[in-house]
C-alpha positions in Angstrom: 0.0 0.0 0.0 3.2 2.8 0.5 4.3 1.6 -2.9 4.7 3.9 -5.3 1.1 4.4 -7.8 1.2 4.0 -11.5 2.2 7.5 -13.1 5.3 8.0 -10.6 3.5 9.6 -7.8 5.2 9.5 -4.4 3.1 7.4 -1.8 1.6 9.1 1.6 4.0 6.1 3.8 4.9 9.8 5.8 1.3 10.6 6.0 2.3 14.0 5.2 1.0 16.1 1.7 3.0 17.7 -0.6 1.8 21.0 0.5 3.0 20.4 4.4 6.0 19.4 3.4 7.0 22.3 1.9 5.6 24.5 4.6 7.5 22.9 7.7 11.2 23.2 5.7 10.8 26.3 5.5 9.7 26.9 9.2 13.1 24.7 9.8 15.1 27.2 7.9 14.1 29.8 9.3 14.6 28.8 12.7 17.9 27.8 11.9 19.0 31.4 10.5 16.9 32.6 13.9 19.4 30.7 15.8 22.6 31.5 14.5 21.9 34.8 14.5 21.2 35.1 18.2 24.2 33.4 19.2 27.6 34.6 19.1 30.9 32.5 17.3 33.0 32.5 20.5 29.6 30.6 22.6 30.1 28.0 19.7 33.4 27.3 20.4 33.6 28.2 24.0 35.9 31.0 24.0 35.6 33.7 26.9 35.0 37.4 25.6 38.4 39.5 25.4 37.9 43.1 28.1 39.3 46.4 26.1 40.6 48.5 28.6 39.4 52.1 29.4 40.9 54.7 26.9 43.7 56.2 28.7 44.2 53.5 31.7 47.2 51.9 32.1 47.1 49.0 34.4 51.0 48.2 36.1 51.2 45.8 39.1 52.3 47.3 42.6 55.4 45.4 42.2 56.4 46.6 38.9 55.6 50.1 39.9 57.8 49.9 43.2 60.7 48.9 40.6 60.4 51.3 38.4 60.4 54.1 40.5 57.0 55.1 40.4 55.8 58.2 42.9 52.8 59.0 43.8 52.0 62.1 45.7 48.3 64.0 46.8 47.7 67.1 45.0 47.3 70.2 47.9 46.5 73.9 47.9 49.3 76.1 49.4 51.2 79.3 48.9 52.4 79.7 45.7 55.2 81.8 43.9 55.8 82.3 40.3 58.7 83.5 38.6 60.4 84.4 35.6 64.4 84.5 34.6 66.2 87.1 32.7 69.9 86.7 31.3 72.5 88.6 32.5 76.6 88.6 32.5 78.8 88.6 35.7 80.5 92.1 35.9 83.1 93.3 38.1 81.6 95.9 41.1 82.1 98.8 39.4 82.6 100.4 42.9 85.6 98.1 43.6 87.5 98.1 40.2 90.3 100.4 39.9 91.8 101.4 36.1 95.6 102.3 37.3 97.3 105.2 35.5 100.4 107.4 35.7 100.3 110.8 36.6 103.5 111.5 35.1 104.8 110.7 31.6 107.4 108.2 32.3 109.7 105.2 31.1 108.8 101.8 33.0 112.0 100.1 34.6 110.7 97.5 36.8 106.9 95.7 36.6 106.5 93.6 39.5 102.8 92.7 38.7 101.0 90.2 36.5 97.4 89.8 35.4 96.0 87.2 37.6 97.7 88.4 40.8 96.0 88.7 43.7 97.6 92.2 45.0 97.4 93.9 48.4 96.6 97.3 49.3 99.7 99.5 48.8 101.8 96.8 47.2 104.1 98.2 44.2 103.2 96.9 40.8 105.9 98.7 38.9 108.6 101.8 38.8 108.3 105.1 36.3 111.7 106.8 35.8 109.8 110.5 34.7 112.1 113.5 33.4 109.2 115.5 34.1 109.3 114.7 37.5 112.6 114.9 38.3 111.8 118.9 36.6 109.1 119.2 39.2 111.4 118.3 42.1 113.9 120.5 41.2 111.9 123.4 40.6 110.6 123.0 44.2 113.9 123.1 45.7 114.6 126.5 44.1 111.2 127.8 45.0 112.1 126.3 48.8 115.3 128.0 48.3 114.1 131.4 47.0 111.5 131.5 49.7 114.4 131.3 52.3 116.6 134.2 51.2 113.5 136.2 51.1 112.5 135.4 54.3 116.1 136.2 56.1 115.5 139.5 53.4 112.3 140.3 55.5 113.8 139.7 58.7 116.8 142.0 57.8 114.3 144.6 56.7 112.5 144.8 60.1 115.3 145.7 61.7 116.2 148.2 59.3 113.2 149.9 59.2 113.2 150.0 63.6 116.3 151.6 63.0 115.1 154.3 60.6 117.6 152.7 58.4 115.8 152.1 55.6 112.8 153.5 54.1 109.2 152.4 54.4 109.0 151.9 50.6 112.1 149.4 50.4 110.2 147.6 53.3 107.4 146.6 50.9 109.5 145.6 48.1 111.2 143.1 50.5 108.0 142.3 52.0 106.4 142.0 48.3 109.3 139.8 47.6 108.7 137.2 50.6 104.8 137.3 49.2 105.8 136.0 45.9 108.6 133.7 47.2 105.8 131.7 49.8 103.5 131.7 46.4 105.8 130.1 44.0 107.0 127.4 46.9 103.7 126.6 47.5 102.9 126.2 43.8 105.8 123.6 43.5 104.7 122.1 46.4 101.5 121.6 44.8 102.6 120.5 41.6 104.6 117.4 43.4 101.1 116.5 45.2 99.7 116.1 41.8 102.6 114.3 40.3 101.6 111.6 43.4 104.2 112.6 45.9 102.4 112.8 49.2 104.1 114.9 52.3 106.5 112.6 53.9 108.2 112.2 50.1 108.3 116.1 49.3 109.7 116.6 53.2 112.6 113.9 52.3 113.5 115.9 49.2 113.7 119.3 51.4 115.7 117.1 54.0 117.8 115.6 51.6 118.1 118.2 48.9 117.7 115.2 46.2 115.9 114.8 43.0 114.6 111.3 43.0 112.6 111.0 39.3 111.6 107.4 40.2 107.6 106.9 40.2 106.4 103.9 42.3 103.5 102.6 40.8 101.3 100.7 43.9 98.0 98.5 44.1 94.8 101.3 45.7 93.4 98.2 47.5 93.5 94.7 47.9 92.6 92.6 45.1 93.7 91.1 41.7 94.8 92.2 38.5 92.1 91.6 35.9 94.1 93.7 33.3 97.9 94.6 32.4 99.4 96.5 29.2 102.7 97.9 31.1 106.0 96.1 29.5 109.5 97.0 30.7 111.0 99.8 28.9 107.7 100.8 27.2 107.2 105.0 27.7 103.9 105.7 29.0 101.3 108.9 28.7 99.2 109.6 31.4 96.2 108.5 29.1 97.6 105.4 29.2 95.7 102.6 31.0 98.9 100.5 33.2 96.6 98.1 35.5 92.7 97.4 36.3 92.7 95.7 39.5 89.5 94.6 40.7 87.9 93.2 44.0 85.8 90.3 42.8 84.8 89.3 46.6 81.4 91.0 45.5 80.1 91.2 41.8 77.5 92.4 39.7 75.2 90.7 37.4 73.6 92.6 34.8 70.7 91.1 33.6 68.6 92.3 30.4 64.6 92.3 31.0 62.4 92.5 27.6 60.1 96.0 27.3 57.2 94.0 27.7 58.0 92.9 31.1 59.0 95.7 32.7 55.7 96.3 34.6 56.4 92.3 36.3 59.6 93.8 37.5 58.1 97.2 38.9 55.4 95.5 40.5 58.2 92.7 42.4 61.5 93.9 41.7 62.0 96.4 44.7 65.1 97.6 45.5 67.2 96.1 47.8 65.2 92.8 47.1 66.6 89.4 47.8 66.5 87.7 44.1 68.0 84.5 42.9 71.4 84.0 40.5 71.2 80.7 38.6 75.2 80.8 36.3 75.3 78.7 33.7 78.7 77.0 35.2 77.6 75.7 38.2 73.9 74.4 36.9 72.9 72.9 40.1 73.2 75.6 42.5 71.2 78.8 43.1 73.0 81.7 44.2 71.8 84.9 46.5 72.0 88.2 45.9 70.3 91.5 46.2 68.8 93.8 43.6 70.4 97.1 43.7 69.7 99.3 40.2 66.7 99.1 37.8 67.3 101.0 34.6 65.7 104.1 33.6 65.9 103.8 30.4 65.6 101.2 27.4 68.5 100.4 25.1 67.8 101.4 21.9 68.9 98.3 19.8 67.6 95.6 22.0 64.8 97.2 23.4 65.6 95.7 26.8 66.1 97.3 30.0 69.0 96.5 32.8 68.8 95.6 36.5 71.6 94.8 38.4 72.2 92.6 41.4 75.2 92.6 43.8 76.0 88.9 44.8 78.5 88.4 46.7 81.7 85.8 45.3 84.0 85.7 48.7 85.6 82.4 46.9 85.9 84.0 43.5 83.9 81.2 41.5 82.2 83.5 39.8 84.2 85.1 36.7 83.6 88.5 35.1 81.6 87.8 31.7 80.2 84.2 32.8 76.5 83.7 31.5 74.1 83.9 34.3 70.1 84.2 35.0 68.8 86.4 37.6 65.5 85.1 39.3 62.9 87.4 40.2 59.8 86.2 42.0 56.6 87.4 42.3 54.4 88.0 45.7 53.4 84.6 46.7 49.5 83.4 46.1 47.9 81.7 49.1 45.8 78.3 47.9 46.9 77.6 45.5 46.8 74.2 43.8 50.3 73.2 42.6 52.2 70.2 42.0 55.8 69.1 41.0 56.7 70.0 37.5 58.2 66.7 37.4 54.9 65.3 37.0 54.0 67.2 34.1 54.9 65.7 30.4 54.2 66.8 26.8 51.6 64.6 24.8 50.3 65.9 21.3 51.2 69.3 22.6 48.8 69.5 25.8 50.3 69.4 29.7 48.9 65.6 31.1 49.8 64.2 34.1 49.0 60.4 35.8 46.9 60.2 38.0 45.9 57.1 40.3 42.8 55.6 40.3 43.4 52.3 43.0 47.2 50.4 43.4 47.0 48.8 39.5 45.2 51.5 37.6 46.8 54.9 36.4 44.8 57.9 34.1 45.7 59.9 31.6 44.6 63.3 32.4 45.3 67.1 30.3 45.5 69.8 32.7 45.5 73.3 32.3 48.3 74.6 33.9 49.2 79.1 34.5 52.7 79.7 35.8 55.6 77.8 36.6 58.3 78.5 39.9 60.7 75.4 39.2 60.0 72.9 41.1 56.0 73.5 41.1 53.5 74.5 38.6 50.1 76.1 39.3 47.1 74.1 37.9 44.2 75.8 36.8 42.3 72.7 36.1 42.2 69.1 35.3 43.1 68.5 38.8 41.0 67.7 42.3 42.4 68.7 45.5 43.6 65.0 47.2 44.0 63.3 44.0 47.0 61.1 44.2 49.3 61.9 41.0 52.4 60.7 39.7 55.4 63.4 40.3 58.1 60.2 39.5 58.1 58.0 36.8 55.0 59.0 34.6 57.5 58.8 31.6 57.4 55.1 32.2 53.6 55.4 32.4 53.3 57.1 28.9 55.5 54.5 27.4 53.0 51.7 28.5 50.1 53.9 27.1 51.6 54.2 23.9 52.4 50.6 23.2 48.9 49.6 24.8 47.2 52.0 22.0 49.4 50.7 19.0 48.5 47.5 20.6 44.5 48.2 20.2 45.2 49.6 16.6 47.0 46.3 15.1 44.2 44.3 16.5 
């Protein structure tokens, strides 16, 4: 009876039409397209899903971050004091250099000195032999002279006169006489002083009745010889410079501040105010010194203004012409929020810092950040009061950003 019927019909063995057939495969089909669309490739195979990580979160291990260095510090309000630095040049004290000259055209026999000596005060640094002054001397003696025979002339005269030997009008002219004599002494007397004899050398002359034409050249104080252009046998002007001796136990820095900060240096820069020195030779050290002199005018070609500060160099270490910054701060800010500048680093050309979200987790954060003082920048925002950031070691963090993101991109 389920055989096949004549004509090739199928038989009804399934007890199922045609029509019914056709209708429940394509109910299966569809329910099998239903399913595999509702059910994910990894549940097929039994594969767990794969977490992406925040954007910006770096996750290190305690351990790993105790190795490397890592710091973490809380972000606080406190006073605050911004800054800016100006360059300058280390100058000789101006008030302690001495440009050594003769008074006296000379010859030089002897220099004792050398540039780099350190001199004391009155020490000889070289010898003149000076016609001129051997002129002067000479003409003092016979003013010295002349004003001793008219004085015995006067004396004579007095006498004379009491005895109505002589007349009153020869009593003048002797009297006359002695005026001019005491004027022309005291004129070569003078003329010595300003050759450089003092007293006790003119006296010794007079004593001795010597002309001496030697001219000791000596040190005005105590300090070293920054400059020399005096060579044996070399004649010498008074024009000419012989010596600069300086005392460099105090200097100067002259620092040059742009026109368009003068008003932050009139508003902080008083005088007599404690300011720091930062010299390029000794880059870890901050030196102290005192600001005594801000220009009144601008320099024309630079269009910069000086100030000069007096630090005081009782060692020497610092040399005239060195390169040096001078350090002016502004009045300090009270709450400020700050934080170490070391925590601060450059990514696609915004300020971010690290901050630490529990023991394995570090953020990427940009921050808006005002004025710096060196050690600590002022944060305007990006930052919460109390939240722990990384002042050591963010470089490290970056690093492990960067090849977590190339990471996520070859994927």
């Amino acid at each position: 009876m389920g055989g096949e019927q004549p004509g090739g019909r199928p038989g009804r063995r399934c007890g199922m039409t045609p029509a019914r057939l056709v209708r429940w495969c394509a109910v299966a089909v569809l329910m099998g397209w239903s399913a595999g669309c509702d059910t994910a490739p990894d549940d097929a195979t039994g594969a767990k899903p794969v977490e992406t990580p925040a954007a910006g979160i770096v996750r290190l291990k305690p351990e790993v971050a105790a190795q490397a260095g890592i710091e973490v510090r809380p972000v606080a309000r406190g006073e605050f004091r911004h800054h800016r630095d100006f360059p300058g040049t280390v100058q000789p004290n101006e008030n302690n250099v001495a440009e050594i000259t003769a008074l006296v055209r000379g010859r030089a026999i002897d220099v004792y000195a050398d540039r780099g000596q350190e001199v004391t005060a009155g020490q000889l640094l070289a010898i003149l032999d000076s016609s001129e002054l051997g002129m002067a001397q000479s003409s003092h003696l016979k003013a010295a002279a002349k004003l001793h025979l008219a004085e015995q002339a006067f004396e004579r005269a007095e006498l004379l006169l009491k005895e109505k030997v002589i007349g009153r009008s020869e009593f003048q002219r002797r009297q006359g006489e002695l005026i001019s004599a005491r004027a022309e002494a005291r004129e070569a007397r003078d003329r010595l002083h300003l050759l450089g004899m003092d007293g006790k050398e003119v006296e010794r002359i007079e004593r001795e009745d010597a002309i001496r034409s030697y001219v000791p050249i000596h040190a005005p104080f105590a300090g070293r010889i920054i400059a020399r252009s005096l060579t044996r046998g070399e004649v010498v002007d008074t024009s000419d410079k012989l010596f600069v001796v300086a005392d460099l136990s105090n200097v100067w820095v002259l620092a040059n501040v742009p026109e368009k900060d003068i008003p932050y240096i009139l508003r902080s820069a008083d005088l007599d105010r404690r300011v720091d020195v930062l010299v390029a030779a000794y880059p870890n050290e901050v030196l102290q010194g005192t600001m005594t002199y801000v220009g009144d005018v601008l320099d024309p070609a630079t269009r910069t203004m000086q100030v000069r500060v007096e630090v005081p160099n009782p060692q020497g270490r610092l040399k005239p012409e060195m390169f040096a910054s001078v350090r002016i701060y502004a009045d300090p800010e009270a709450g400020v929020l700050a934080l170490p500048s070391s925590a601060v680093l450059r990514d696609e050309g915004h300020p971010v810092v690290f901050v630490q979200l529990d023991p394995q987790q570090f953020v990427r954060r940009v921050v808006t950040l005002d004025a710096g003082s060196g050690e600590q920048v002022k944060v305007l925002d990006g930052l919460r009061e109390g939240e722990a950031v990384v002042v050591r070691g963010a470089f490290l963090l970056k690093s492990e950003l960067v090849k977590q993101q190339q990471g996520e991109r070859a994927e």
